[in-house]
N, C-alpha and C positions, 0 to 999 in steps of 0.2 A: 575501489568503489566507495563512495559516500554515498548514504543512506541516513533522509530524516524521519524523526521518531515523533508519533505525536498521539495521544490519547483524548479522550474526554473522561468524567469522571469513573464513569462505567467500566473502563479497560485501562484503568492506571495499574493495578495489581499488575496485568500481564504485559502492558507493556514496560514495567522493570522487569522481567522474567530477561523480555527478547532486549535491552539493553544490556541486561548482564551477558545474554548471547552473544550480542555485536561486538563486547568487548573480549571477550573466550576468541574472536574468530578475527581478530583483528581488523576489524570494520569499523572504519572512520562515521561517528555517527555525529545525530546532535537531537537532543532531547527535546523538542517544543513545548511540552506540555498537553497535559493540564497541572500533576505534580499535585494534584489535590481530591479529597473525598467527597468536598459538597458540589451540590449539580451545577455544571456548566455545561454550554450549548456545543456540539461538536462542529457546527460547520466555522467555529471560533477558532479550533484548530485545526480541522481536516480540510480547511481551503488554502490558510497559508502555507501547510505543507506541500499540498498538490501544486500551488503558484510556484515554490521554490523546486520542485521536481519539476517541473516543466519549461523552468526558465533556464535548467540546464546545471543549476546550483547544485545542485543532489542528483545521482545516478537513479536512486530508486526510493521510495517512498512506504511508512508502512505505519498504519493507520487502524488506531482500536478504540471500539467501543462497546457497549454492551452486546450488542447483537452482530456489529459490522454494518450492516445496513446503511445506517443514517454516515456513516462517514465514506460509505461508498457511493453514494448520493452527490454528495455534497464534492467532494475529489473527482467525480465526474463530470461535474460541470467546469471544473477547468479546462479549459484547450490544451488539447496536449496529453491530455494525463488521461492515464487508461488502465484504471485501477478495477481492482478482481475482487471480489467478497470471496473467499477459501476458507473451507473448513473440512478439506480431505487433503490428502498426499496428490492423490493421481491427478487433481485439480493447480494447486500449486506449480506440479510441473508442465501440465498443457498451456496454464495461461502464459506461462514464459514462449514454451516454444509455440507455440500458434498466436498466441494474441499479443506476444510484446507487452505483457501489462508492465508498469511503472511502478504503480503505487498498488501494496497489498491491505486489503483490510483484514480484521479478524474481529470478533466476536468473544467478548471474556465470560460471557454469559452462558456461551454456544457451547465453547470446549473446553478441555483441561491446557495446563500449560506445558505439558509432553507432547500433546499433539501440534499445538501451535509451535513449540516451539521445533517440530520436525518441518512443517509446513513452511516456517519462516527460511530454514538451512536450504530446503529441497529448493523452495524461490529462487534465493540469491544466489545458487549453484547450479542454475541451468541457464541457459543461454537462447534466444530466440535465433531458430530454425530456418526462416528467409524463404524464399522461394516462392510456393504459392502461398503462403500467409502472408507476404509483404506485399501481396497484392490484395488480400485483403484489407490489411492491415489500413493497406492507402485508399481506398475505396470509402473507408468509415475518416479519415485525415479530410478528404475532400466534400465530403458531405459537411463534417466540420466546421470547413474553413468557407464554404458557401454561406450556410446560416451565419459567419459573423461579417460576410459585407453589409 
């Protein structure tokens, strides 16, 4: 699994947390940034990460800023990419098995970096379920791919 890592300034604390993670769990990552304290815009980084998760470059996506909000915004409007705001366990794992989510946001504002960083393990360790969620799944793909003809 590769998996890109990308903050704004808001969630750069926690997103070293869940880098030190990736590297604890042997997961091929790669840092985008921000890498800094003073204020940057997050759809700066939380769109090129969502373009590289969707273009198939990275398997999954995960995505922090102060609240998660504005990066899960902004990673939405990617094609393709179908990224979750989590700030529970039981949440983490449905969005895998039901919605296929891609790219994870989180909130460094929201929660501590124990829970995130359960959040982030429980994500990358479950597996989308298929059946009738892959028909949902395709339902919102084709709605999608109408609005960009």
């Amino acid at each position: 699994m590769k998996v890109i890592l990308a903050s704004d300034h808001g969630g750069i604390n926690l997103a070293k947390e869940i880098a030190s993670l990736l590297e604890d769990l042997n997961i091929e990552y790669e840092d985008i940034g921000c890498g800094c304290e003073t204020s940057v815009d997050y759809p700066d980084y939380g769109i090129p990460a969502a373009e590289r998760v969707a273009s198939g470059e990275f398997d999954r996506g995960i995505l922090v800023c102060g609240t998660g909000i504005g990066m899960s915004i902004a990673a939405n409007k990617v094609k393709g990419v179908r990224a979750a705001l989590v700030h529970d366990l039981f949440s983490a794992k449905a969005t895998r098995e039901h919605n296929d989510s891609n790219v994870l946001t989180l909130g460094e504002r929201v929660i501590g970096p124990g829970l995130a960083l359960e959040i982030v393990k429980t994500w990358l360790g479950v597996e989308f379920e298929g059946g009738r969620h892959a028909n949902r799944i395709g339902k919102v793909a084709d709605y999608e791919n109408k609005r960009g003809e």
